[in-house]
PyMOL Python script that loads the backbone (N, CA, C, O; Angstrom):
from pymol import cmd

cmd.read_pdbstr("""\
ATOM      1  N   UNK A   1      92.575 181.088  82.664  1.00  0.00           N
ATOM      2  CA  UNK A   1      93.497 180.234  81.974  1.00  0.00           C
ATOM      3  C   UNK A   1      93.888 179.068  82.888  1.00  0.00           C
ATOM      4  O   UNK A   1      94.248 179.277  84.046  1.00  0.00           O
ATOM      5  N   UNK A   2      93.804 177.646  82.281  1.00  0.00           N
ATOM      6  CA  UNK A   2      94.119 176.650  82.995  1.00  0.00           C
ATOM      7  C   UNK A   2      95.502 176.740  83.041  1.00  0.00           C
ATOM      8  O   UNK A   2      95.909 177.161  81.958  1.00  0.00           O
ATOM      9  N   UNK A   3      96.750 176.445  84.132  1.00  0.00           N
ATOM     10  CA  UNK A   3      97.822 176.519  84.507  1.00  0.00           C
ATOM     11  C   UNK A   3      98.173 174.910  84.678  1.00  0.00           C
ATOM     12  O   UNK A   3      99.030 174.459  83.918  1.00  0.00           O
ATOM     13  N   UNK A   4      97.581 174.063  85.595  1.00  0.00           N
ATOM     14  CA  UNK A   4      97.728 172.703  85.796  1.00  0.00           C
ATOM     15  C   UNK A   4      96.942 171.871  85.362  1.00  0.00           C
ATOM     16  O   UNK A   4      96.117 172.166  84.497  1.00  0.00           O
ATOM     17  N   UNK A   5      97.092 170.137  86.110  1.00  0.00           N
ATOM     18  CA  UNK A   5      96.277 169.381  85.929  1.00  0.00           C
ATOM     19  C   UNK A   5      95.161 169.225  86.958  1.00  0.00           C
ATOM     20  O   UNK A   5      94.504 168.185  86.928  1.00  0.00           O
ATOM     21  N   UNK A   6      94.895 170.138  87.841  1.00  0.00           N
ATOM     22  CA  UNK A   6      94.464 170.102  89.165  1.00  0.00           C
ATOM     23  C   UNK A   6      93.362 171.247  88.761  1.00  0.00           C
ATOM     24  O   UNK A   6      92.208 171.369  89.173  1.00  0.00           O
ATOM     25  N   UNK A   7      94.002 171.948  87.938  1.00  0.00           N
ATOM     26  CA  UNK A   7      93.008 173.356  87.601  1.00  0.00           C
ATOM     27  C   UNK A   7      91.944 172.434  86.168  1.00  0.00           C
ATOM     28  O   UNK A   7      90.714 172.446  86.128  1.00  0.00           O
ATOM     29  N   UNK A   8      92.409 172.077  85.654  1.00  0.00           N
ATOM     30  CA  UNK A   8      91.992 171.037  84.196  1.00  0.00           C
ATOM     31  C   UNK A   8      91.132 170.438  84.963  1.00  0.00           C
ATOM     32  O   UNK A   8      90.075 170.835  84.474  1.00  0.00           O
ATOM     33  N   UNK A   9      90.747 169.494  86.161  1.00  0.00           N
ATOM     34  CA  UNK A   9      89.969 168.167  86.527  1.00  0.00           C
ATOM     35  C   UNK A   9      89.024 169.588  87.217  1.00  0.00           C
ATOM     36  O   UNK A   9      87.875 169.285  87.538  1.00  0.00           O
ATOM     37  N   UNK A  10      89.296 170.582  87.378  1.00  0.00           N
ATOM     38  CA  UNK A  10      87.860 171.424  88.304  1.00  0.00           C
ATOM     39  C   UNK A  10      87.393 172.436  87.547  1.00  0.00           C
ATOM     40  O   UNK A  10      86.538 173.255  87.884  1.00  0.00           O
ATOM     41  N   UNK A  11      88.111 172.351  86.252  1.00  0.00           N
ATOM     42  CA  UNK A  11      87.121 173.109  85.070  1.00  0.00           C
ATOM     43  C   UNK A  11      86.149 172.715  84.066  1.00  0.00           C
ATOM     44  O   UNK A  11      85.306 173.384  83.469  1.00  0.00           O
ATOM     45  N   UNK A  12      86.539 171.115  83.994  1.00  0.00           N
ATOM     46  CA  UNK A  12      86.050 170.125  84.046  1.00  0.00           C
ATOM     47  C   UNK A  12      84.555 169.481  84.797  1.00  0.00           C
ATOM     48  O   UNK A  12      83.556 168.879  84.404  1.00  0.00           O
ATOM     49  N   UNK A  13      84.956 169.881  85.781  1.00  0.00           N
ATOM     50  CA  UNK A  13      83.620 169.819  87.121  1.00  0.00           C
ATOM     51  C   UNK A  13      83.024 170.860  86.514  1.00  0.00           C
ATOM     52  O   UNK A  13      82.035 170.464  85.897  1.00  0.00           O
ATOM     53  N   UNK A  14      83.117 171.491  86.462  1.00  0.00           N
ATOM     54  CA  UNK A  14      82.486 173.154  86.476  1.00  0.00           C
ATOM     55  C   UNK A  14      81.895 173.068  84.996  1.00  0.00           C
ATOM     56  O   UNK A  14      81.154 173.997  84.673  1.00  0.00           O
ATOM     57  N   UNK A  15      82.088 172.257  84.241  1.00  0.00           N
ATOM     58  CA  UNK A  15      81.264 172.048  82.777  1.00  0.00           C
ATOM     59  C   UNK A  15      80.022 171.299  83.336  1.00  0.00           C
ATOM     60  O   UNK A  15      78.819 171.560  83.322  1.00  0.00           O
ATOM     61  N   UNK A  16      80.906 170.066  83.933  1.00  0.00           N
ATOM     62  CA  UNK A  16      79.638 169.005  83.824  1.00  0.00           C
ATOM     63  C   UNK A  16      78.120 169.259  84.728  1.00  0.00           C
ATOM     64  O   UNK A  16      77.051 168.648  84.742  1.00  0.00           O
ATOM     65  N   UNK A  17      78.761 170.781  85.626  1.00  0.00           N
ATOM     66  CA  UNK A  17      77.943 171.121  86.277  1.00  0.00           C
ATOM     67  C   UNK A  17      76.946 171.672  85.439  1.00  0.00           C
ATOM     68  O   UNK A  17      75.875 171.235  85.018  1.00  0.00           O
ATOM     69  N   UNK A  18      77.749 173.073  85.254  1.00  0.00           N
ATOM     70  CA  UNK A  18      76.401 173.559  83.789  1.00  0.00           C
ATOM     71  C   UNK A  18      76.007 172.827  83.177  1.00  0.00           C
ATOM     72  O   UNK A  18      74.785 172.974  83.155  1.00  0.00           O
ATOM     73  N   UNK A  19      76.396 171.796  82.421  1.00  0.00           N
ATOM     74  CA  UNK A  19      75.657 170.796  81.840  1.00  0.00           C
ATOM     75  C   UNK A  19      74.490 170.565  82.163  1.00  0.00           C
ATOM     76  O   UNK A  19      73.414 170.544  81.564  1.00  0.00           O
ATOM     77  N   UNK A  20      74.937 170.331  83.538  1.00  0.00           N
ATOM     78  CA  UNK A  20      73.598 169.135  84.677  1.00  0.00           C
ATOM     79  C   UNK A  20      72.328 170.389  84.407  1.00  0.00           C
ATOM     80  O   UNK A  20      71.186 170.270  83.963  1.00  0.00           O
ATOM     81  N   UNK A  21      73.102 171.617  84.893  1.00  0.00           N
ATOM     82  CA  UNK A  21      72.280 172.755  84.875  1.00  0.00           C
ATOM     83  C   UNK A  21      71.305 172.901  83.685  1.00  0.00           C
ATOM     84  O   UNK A  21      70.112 172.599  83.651  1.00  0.00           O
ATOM     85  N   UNK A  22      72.078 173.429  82.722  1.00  0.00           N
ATOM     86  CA  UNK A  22      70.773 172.992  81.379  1.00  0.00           C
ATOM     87  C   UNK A  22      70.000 171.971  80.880  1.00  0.00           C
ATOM     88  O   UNK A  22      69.007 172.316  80.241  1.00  0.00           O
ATOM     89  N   UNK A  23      70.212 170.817  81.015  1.00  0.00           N
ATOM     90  CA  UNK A  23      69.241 169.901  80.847  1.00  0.00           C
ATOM     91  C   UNK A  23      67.953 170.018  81.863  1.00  0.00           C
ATOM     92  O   UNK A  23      66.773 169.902  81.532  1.00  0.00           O
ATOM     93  N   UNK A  24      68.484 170.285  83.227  1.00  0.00           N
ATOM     94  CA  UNK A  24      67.254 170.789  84.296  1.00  0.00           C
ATOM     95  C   UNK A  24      66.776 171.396  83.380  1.00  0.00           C
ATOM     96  O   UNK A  24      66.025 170.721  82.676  1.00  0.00           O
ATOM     97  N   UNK A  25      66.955 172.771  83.003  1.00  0.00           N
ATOM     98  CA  UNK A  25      66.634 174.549  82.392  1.00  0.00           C
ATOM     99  C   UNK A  25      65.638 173.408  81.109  1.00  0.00           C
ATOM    100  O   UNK A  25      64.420 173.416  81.287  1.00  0.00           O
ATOM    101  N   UNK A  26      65.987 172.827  80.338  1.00  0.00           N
ATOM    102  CA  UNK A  26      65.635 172.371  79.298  1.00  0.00           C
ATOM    103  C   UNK A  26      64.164 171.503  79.421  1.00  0.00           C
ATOM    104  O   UNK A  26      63.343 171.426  78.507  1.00  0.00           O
ATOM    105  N   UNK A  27      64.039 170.920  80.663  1.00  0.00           N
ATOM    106  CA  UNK A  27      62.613 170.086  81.616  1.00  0.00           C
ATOM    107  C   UNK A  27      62.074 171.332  81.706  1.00  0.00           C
ATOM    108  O   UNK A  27      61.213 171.589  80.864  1.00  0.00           O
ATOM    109  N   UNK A  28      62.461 172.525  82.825  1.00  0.00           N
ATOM    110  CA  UNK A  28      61.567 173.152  83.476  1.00  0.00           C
ATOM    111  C   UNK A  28      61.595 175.028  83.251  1.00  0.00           C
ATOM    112  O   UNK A  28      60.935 175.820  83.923  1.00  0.00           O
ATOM    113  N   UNK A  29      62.281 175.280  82.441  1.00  0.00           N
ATOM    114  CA  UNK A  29      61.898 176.391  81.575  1.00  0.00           C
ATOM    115  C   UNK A  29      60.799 176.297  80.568  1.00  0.00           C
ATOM    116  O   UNK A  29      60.327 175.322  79.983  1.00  0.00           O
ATOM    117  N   UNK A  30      60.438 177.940  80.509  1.00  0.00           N
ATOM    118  CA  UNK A  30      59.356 178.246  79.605  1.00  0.00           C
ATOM    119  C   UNK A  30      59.763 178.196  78.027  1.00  0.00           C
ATOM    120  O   UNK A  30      60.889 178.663  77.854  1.00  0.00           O
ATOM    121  N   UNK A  31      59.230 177.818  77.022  1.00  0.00           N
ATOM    122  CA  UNK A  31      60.061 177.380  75.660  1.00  0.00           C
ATOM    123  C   UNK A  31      60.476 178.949  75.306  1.00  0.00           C
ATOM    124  O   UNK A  31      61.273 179.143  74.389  1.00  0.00           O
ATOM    125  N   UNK A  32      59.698 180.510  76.346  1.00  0.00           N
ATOM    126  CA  UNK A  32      59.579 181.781  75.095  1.00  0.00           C
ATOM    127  C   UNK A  32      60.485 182.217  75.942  1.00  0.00           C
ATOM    128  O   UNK A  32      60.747 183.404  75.743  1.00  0.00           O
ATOM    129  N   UNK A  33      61.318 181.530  77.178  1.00  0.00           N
ATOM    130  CA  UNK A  33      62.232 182.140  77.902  1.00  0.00           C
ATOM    131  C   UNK A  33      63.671 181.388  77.922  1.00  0.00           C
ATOM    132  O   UNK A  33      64.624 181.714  78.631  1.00  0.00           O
ATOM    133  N   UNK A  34      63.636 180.433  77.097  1.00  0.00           N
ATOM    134  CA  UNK A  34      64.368 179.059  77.134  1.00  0.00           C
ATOM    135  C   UNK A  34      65.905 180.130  76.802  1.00  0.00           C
ATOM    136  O   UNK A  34      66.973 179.987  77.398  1.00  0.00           O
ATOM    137  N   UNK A  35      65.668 181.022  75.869  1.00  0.00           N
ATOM    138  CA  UNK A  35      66.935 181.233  75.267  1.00  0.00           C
ATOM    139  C   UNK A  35      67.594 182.046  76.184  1.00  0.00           C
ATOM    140  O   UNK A  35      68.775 182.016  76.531  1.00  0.00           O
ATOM    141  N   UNK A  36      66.691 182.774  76.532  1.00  0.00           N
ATOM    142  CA  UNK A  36      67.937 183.413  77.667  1.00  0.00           C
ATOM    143  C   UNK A  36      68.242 183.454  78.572  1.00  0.00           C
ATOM    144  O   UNK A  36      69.218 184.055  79.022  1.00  0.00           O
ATOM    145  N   UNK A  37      67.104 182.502  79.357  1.00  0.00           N
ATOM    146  CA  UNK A  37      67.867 181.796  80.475  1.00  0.00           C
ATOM    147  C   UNK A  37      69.247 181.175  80.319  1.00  0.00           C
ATOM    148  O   UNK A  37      70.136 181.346  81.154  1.00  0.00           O
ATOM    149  N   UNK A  38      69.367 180.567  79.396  1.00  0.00           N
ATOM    150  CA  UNK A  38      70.623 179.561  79.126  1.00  0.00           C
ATOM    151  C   UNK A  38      71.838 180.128  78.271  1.00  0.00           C
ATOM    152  O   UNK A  38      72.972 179.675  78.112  1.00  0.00           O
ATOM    153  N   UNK A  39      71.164 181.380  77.727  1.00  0.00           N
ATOM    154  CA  UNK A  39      72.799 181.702  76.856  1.00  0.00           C
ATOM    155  C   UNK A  39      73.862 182.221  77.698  1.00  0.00           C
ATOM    156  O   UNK A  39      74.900 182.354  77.049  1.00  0.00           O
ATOM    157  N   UNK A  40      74.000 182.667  79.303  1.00  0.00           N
ATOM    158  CA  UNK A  40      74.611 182.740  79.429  1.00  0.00           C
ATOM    159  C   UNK A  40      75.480 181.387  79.748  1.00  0.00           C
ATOM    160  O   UNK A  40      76.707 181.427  79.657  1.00  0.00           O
ATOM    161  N   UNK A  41      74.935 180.436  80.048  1.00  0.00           N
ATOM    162  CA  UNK A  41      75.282 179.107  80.186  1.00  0.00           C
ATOM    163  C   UNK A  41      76.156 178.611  79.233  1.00  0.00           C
ATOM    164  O   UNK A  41      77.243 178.067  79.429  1.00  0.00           O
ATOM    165  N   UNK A  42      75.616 178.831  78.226  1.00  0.00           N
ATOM    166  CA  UNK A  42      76.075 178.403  76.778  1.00  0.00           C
ATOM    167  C   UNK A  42      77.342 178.945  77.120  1.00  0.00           C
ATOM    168  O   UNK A  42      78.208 178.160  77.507  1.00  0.00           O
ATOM    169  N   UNK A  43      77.611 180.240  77.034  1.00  0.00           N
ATOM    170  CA  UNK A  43      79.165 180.942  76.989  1.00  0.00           C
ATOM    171  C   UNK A  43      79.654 180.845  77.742  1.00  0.00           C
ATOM    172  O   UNK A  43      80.788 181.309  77.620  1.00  0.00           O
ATOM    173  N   UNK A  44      79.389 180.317  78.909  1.00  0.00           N
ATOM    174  CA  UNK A  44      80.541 180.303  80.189  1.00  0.00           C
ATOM    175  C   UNK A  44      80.918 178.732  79.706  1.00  0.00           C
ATOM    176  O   UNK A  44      82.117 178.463  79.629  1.00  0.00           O
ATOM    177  N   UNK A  45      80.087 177.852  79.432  1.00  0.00           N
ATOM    178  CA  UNK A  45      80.559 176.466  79.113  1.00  0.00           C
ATOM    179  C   UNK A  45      81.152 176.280  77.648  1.00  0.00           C
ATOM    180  O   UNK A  45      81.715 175.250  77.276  1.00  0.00           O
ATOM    181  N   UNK A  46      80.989 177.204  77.010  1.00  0.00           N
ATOM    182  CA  UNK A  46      82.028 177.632  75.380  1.00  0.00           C
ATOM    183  C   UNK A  46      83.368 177.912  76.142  1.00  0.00           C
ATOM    184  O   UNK A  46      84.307 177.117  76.198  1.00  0.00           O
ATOM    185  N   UNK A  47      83.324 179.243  76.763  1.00  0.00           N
ATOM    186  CA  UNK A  47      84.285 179.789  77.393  1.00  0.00           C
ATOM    187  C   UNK A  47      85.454 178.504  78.297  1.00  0.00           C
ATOM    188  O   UNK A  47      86.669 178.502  78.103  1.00  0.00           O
ATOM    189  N   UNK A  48      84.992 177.863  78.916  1.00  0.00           N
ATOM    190  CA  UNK A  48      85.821 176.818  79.791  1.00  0.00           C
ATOM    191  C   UNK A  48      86.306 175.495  78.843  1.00  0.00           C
ATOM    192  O   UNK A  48      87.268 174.788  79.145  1.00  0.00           O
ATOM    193  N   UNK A  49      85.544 175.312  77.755  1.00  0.00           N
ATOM    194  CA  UNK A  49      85.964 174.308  76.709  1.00  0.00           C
ATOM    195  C   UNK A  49      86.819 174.880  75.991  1.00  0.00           C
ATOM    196  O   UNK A  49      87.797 174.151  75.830  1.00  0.00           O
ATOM    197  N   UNK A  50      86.905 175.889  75.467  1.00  0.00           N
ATOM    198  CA  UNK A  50      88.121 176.693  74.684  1.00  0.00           C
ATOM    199  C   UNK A  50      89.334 176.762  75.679  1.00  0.00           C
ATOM    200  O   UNK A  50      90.485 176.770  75.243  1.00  0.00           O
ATOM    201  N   UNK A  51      89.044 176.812  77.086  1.00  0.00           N
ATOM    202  CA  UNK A  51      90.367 176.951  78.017  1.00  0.00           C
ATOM    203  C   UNK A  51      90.979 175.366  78.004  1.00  0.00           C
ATOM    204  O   UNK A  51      92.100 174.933  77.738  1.00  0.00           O
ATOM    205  N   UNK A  52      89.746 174.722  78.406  1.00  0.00           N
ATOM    206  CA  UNK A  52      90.640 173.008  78.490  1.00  0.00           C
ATOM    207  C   UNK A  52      91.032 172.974  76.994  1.00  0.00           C
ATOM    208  O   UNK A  52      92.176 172.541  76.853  1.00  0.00           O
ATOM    209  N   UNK A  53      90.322 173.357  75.658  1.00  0.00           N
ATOM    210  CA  UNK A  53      91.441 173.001  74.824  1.00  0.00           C
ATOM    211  C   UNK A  53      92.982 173.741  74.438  1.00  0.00           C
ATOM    212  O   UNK A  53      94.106 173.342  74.132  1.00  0.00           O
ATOM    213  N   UNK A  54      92.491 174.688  74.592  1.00  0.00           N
ATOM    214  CA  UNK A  54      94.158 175.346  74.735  1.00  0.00           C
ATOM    215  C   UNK A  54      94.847 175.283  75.869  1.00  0.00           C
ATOM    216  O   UNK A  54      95.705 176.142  76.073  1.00  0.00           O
ATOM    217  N   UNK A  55      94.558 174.038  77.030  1.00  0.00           N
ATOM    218  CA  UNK A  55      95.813 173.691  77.985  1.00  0.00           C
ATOM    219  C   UNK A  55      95.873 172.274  77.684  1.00  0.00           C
ATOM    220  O   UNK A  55      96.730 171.590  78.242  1.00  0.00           O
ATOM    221  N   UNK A  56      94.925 171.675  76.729  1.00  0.00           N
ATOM    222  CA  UNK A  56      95.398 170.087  76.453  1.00  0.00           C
ATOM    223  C   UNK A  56      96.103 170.307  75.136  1.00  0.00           C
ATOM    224  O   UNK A  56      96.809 169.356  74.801  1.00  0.00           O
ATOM    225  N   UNK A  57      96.086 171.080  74.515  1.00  0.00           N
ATOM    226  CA  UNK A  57      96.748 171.079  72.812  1.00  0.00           C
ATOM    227  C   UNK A  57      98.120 171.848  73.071  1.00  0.00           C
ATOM    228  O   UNK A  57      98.915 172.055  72.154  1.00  0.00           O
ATOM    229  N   UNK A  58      98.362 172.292  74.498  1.00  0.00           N
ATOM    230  CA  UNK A  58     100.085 173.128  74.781  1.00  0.00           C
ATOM    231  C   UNK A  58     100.541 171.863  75.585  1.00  0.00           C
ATOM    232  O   UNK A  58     100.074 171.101  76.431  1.00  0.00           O
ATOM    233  N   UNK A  59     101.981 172.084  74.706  1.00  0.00           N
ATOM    234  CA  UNK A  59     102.942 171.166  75.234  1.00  0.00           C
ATOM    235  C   UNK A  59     103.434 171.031  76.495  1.00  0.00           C
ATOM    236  O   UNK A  59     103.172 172.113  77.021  1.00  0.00           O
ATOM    237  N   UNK A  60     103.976 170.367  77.272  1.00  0.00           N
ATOM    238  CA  UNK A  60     104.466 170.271  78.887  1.00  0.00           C
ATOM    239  C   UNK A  60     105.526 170.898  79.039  1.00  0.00           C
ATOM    240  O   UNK A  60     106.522 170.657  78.357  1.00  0.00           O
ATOM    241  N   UNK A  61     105.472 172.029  80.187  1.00  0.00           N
ATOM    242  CA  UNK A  61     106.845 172.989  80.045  1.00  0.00           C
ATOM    243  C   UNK A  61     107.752 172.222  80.277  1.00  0.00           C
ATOM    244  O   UNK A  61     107.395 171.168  80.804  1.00  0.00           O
ATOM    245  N   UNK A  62     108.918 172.355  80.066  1.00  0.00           N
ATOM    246  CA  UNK A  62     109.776 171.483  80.010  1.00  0.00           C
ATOM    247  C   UNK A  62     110.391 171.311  81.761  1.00  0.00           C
ATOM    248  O   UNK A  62     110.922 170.282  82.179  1.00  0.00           O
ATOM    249  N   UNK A  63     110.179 172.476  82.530  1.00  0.00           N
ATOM    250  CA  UNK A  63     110.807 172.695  83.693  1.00  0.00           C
ATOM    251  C   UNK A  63     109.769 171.062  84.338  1.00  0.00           C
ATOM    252  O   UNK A  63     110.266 170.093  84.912  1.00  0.00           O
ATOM    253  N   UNK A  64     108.697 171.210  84.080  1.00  0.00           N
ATOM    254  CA  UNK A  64     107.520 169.983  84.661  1.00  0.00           C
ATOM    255  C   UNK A  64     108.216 169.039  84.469  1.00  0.00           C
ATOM    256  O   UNK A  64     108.586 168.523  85.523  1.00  0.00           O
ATOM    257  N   UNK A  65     108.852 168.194  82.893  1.00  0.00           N
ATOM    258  CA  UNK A  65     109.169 167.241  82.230  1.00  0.00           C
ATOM    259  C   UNK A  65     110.212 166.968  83.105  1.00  0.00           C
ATOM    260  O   UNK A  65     110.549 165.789  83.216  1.00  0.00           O
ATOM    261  N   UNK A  66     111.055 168.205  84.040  1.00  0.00           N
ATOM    262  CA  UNK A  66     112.757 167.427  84.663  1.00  0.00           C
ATOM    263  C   UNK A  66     111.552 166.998  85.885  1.00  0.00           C
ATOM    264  O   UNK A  66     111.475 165.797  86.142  1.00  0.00           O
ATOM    265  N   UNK A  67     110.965 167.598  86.356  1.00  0.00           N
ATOM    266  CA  UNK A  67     110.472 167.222  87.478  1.00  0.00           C
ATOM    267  C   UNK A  67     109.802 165.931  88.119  1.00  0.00           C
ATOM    268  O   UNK A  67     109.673 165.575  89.291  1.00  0.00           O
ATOM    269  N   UNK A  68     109.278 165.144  86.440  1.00  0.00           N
ATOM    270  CA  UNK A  68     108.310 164.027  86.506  1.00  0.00           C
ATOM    271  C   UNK A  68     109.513 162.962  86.361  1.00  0.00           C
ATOM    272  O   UNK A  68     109.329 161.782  86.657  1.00  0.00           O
ATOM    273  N   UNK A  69     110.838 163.470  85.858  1.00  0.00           N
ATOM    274  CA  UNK A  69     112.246 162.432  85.315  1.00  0.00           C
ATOM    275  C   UNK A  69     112.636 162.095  86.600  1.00  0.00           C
ATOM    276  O   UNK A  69     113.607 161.360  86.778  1.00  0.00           O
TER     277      UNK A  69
END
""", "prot")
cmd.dss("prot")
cmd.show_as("cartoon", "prot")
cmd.util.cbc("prot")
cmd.orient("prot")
């Protein structure tokens, strides 16, 4: 679970990495092995997009909000 904005910008990294990762997989995998090399890919990068959206769609605790005032 993302907690900050510090945890948000390196889960973030950590997509664009897998990303980078499957498009490689996508050049230099075999087409009859393609799928499962990468599904776990798929779900860890499902998995981290469902986290950044449920810490960008929750509101700012309010204790943060006196802190930024």
């Amino acid at each position: 679970m993302i907690t900050n904005d510090q945890e948000l910008i390196v889960t973030k990294q950590r997509i664009d990495q897998f990303q980078r990762w499957l498009a490689q997989l996508r050049q230099t995998a075999q087409p009859e092995e393609f799928g499962s090399i990468t599904s776990g890919y798929r779900l860890e990068i499902e998995r981290m997009q469902a986290e950044v959206l449920e810490y960008l769609l929750s509101p700012v605790p309010v204790e943060h909000e006196m802190q930024l005032a």
